[in-house]
MARRO-896988 format. One record per residue (C-alpha): residue in one letter; x, y, z. Coordinates in pm, whole numbers, always signed. Example, Ala and Ser with C-alpha at 12.3 -4.5 7.8 and 13.67 -1.06 7.14 Angstrom:
! residues 2
<'A'; <+1230; -450; +780>>
<'S'; <+1367; -106; +714>>
//
This chain:
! residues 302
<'X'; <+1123; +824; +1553>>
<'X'; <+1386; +531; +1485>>
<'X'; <+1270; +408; +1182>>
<'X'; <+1497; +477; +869>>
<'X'; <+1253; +590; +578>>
<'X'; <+1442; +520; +247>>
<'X'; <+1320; +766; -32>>
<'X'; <+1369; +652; -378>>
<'X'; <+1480; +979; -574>>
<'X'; <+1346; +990; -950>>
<'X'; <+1415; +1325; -1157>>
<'X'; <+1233; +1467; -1473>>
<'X'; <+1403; +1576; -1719>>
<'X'; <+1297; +1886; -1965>>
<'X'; <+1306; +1725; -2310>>
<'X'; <+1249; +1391; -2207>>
<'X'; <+958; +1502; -1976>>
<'X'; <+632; +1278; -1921>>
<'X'; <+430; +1259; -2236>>
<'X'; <+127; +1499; -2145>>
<'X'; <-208; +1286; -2037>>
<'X'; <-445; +1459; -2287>>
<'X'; <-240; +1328; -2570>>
<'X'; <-303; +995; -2466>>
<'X'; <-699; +995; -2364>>
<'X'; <-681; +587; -2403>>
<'X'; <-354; +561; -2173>>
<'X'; <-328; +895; -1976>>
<'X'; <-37; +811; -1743>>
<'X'; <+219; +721; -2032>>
<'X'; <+544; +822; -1956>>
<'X'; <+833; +875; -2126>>
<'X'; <+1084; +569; -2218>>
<'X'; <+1385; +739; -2139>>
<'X'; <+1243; +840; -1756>>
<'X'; <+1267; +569; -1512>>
<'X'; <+876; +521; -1377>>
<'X'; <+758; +678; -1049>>
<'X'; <+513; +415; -1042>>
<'X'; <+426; +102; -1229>>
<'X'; <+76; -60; -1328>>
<'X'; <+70; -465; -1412>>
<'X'; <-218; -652; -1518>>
<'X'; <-351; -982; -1673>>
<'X'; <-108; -1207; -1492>>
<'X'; <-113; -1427; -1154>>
<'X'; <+31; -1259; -846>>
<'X'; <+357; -1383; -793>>
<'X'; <+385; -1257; -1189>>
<'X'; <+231; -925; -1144>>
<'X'; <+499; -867; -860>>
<'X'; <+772; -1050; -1048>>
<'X'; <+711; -730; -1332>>
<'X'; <+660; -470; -1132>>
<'X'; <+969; -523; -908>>
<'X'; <+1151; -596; -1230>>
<'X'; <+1067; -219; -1373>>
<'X'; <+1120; -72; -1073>>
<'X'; <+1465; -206; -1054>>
<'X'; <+1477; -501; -850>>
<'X'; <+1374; -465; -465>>
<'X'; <+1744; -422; -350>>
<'X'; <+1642; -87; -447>>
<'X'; <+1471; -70; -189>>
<'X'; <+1629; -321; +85>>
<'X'; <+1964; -307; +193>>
<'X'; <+2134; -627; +340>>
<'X'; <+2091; -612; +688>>
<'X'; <+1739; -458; +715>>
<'X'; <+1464; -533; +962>>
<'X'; <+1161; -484; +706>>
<'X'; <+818; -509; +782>>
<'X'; <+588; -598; +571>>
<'X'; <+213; -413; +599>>
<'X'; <-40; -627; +460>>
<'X'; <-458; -599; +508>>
<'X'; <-538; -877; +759>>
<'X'; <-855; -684; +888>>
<'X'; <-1163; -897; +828>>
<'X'; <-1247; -1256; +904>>
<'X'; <-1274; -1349; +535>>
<'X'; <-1120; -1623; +337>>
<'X'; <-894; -1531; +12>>
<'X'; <-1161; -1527; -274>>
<'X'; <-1368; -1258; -96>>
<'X'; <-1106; -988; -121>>
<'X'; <-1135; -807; +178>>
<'X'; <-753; -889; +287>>
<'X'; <-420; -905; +62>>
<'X'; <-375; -1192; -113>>
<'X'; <-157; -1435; +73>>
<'X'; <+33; -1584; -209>>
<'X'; <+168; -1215; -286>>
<'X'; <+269; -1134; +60>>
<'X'; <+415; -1547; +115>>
<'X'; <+632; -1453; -220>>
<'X'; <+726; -1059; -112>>
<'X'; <+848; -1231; +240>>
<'X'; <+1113; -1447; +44>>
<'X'; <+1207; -1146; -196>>
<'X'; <+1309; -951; +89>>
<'X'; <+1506; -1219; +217>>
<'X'; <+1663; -1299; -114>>
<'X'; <+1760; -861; -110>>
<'X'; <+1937; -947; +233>>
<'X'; <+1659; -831; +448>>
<'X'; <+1769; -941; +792>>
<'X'; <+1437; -983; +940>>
<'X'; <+1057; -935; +804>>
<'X'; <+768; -877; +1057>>
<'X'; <+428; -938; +902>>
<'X'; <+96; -784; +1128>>
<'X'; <-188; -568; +1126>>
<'X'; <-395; -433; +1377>>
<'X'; <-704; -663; +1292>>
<'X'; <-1127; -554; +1285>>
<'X'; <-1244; -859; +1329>>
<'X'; <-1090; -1161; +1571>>
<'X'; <-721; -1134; +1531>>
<'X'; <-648; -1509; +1539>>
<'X'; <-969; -1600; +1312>>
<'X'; <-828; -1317; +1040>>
<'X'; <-491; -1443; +1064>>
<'X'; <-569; -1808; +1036>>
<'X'; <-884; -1734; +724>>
<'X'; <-681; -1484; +539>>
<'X'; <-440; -1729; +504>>
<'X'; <-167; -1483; +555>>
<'X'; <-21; -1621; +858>>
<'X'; <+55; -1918; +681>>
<'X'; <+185; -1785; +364>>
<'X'; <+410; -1546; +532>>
<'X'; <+566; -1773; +793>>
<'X'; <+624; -2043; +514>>
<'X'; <+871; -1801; +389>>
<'X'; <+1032; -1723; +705>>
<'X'; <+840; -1376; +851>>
<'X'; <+811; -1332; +1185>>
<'X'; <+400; -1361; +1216>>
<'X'; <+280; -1212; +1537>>
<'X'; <-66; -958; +1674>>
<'X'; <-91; -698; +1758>>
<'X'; <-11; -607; +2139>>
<'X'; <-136; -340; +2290>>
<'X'; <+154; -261; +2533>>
<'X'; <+338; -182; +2179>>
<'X'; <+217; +121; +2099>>
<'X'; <+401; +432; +2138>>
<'X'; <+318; +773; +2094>>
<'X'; <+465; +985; +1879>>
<'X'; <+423; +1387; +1792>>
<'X'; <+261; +1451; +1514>>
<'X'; <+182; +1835; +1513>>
<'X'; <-40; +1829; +1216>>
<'X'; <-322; +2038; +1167>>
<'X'; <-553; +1864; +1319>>
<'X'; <-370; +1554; +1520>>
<'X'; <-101; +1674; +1753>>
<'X'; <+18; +1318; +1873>>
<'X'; <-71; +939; +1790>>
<'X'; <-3; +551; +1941>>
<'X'; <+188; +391; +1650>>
<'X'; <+310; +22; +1658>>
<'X'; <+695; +56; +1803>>
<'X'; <+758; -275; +1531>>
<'X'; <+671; -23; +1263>>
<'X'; <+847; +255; +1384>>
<'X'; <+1155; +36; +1427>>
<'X'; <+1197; -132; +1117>>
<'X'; <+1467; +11; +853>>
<'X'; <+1232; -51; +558>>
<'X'; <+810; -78; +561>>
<'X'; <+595; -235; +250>>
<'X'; <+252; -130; +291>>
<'X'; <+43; -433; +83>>
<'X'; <-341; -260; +113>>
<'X'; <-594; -439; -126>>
<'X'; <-759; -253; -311>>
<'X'; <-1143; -221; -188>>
<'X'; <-1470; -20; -173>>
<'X'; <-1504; +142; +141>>
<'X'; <-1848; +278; +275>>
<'X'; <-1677; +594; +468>>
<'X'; <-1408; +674; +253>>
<'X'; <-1541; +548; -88>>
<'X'; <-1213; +278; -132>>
<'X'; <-943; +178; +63>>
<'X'; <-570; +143; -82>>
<'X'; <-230; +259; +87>>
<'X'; <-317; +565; +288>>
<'X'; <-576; +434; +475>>
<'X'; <-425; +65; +524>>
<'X'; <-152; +226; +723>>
<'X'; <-448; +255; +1008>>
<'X'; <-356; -87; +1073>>
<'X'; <-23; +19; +1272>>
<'X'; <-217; +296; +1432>>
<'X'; <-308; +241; +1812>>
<'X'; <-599; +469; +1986>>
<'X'; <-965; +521; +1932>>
<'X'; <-931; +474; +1563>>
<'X'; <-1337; +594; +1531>>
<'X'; <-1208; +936; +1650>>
<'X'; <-1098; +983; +1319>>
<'X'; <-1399; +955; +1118>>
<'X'; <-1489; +1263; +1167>>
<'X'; <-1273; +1495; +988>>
<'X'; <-1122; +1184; +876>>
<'X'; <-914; +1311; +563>>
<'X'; <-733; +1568; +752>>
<'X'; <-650; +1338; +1040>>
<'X'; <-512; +1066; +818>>
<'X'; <-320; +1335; +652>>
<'X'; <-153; +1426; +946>>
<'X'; <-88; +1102; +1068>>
<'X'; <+58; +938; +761>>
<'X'; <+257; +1212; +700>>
<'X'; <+471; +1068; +948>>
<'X'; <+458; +705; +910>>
<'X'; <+509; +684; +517>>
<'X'; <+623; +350; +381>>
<'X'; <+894; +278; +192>>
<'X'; <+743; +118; -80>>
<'X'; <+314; +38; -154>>
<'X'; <+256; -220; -324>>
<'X'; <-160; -249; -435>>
<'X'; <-306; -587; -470>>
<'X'; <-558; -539; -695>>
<'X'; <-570; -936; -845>>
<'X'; <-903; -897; -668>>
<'X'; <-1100; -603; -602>>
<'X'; <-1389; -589; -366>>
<'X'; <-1611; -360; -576>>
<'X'; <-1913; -249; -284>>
<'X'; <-2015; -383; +9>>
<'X'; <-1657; -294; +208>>
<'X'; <-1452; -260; +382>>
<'X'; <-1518; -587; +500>>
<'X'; <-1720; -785; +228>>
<'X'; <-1829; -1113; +223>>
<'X'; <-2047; -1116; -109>>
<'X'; <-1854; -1319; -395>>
<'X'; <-2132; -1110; -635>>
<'X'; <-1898; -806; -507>>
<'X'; <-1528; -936; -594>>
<'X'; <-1434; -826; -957>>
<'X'; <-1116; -1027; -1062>>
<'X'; <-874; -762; -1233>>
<'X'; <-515; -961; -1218>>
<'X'; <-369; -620; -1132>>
<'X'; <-78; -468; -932>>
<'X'; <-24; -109; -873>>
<'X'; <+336; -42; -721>>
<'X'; <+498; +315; -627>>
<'X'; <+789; +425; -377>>
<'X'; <+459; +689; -316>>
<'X'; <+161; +588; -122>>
<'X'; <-5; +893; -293>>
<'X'; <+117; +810; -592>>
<'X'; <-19; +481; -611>>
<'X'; <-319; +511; -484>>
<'X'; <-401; +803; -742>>
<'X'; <-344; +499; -960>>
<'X'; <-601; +278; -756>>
<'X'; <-848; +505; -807>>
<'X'; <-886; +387; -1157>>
<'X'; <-987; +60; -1081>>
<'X'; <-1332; +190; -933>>
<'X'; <-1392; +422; -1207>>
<'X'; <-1298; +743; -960>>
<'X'; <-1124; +1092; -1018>>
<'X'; <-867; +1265; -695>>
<'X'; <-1135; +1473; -648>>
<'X'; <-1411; +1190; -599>>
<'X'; <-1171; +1035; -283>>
<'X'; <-1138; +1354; -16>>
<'X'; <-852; +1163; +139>>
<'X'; <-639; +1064; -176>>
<'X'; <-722; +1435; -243>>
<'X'; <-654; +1567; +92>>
<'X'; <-338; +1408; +107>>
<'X'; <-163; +1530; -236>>
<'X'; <-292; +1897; -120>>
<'X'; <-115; +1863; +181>>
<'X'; <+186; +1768; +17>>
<'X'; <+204; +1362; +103>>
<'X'; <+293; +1280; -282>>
<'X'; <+657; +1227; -400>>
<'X'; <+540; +1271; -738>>
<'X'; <+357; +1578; -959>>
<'X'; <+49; +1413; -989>>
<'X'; <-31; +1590; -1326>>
<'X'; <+315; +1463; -1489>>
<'X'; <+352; +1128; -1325>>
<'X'; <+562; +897; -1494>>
<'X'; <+362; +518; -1519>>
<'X'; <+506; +228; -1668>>
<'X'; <+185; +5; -1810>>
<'X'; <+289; -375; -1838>>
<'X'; <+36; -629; -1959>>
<'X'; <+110; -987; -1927>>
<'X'; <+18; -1219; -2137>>
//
C-alpha cells in the first residue's frame, strides 16, 4: 500500500499522568496541563472557529502536513441533502480545512466520497463541491475503475477494493459528521471511511463490526476531524427531518479515529459498550490512545 500514514506520537508521563475520570464525574476526560492532548473537544463557536481551536491545541496542522503532500481530504457527501439537515459535513468546514492544508504546504488536496444517493445531486446539495473547489481541491466522483484491492487478512475480511486516490495520498483527513445511524446506532470516523471502500458494501452488515474492524485497520487516517456543529439526532443515516438536527456548535478532533469517536459518542448520550463497532474496534486494538486515561483538551468558545 503506497500511502504514507503519519502517526502523531504523544507519551504519558507517570506523575503528570491523566487526571483519573471518576474524579471529575462533571468533566471525565480532563487531562493533565502539562500532557499535550490526544484529542481535543470544541464547542459553542462557528465552524471555521471550532477548527481554528482545535488545530490551534493540537499544534497547528503542519503537524500533520508536510510541504509537498498530496492530502486528501474525507468528508460525508453521502445523501442528497442540503446543509441544515446534517446528514453530510458541513461545507464551510471542509471549504476552510482545503485552504489550511494549502497554507501547511500541502501540494495537492483531493476531496470525494463514494456517494448513497446521486453522486452529482449530493455533490452539488451538500454544497461541498463548491466550498472545496473555492479553495483550490481537486473535486472529482468516484470511478469505479479506481478501486484496487488490497489484502487485508483480518479475521473476518481477507481482501477489499479501496479507492487508489486514498491509498495514494501522503496524508488523509477523515471529516465524518456526526449522525444517528439505524444499523450501527451513529456514524462518526470509523464508519465514514466506507466512503473510500469499493465492493458490495451491504456484505458487511452482517457481522458488520468485525468487518469494519478489519478493514479500517488498514486504511486509518491521519487525522479525524468530527463535525458535530450539527448533529442529526434519529432518523439517519440519511435524514431529512429538520425536527431531527440538534445544533451543538461542536468539533471533536484526534490523530485517532477511535479515539475520537469514543468522544462522539457523548453527543448521543452513548457508552463504548452501547456502539459494537466503536467497541469492536478499541478491542481489536484500532485506538492510538488508552481509552481509560485519554488525555482531552475541553475548549469552550465564547
Amino acid at each position: 500500500m503506497k500511502r504514507r500514514r503519519f502517526l502523531k506520537t504523544a507519551t504519558i508521563g507517570g506523575a503528570a499522568a491523566t487526571l483519573m475520570p471518576q474524579l471529575f464525574p462533571k468533566y471525565p476526560f480532563l487531562y493533565a496541563q502539562n500532557n499535550p492532548p490526544q484529542a481535543v473537544w470544541v464547542e459553542n463557536g462557528e465552524p471555521l472557529d471550532l477548527l481554528d481551536a482545535a488545530l490551534k491545541e493540537l499544534g497547528g496542522l503542519r503537524q500533520f502536513i508536510a510541504r509537498g503532500d498530496v492530502v486528501v481530504i474525507k468528508p460525508n457527501i453521502g445523501w442528497d441533502r442540503r446543509p441544515e439537515l446534517a446528514a453530510n459535513t458541513n461545507p464551510e468546514l471542509i471549504g476552510d480545512l482545503v485552504k489550511r492544508c494549502y497554507e501547511a504546504g500541502a501540494k495537492t488536496v483531493k476531496v470525494f466520497d463514494r456517494t448513497c444517493n446521486n453522486p452529482r445531486r449530493c455533490y452539488r446539495n451538500s454544497k461541498i463541491e463548491e466550498a472545496a473547489k473555492k479553495a483550490g481541491a481537486e473535486v472529482f466522483q468516484i470511478r469505479k475503475n479506481r478501486f484496487k484491492e488490497i489484502a487485508i487478512n483480518g479475521k473476518v475480511i481477507k481482501k477489499w477494493p479501496i479507492y487508489e486516490d486514498y491509498l495514494n495520498a501522503d496524508k488523509v483527513i477523515n471529516v465524518p459528521i456526526a449522525k444517528h445511524h439505524s444499523l450501527a446506532k451513529v456514524t462518526l470516523g470509523l464508519k465514514n471511511l466506507m466512503g473510500v471502500m469499493g465492493g458490495n458494501r451491504g456484505s458487511l452488515h452482517n457481522n458488520f463490526a468485525l468487518k469494519i474492524a478489519d478493514i479500517d485497520r488498514k486504511i486509518l487516517p491521519t487525522l479525524t476531524i468530527i463535525d458535530a456543529y450539527r448533529i442529526l439526532t434519529a432518523n439517519g443515516p440519511q435524514g431529512g427531518n429538520p425536527d431531527y438536527v440538534k445544533l451543538s456548535k461542536t468539533l471533536i478532533a484526534s490523530s485517532c479515529t477511535v479515539s475520537a469517536d469514543y468522544l462522539g459518542l457523548q453527543l448521543f448520550g452513548h457508552k463504548l459498550d452501547d456502539v459494537e463497532h466503536i467497541k469492536v474496534a478499541a478491542e481489536e486494538g484500532l485506538a492510538k490512545f488508552d481509552l481509560n486515561h485519554l488525555n482531552v483538551k475541553r475548549v469552550k468558545l465564547g
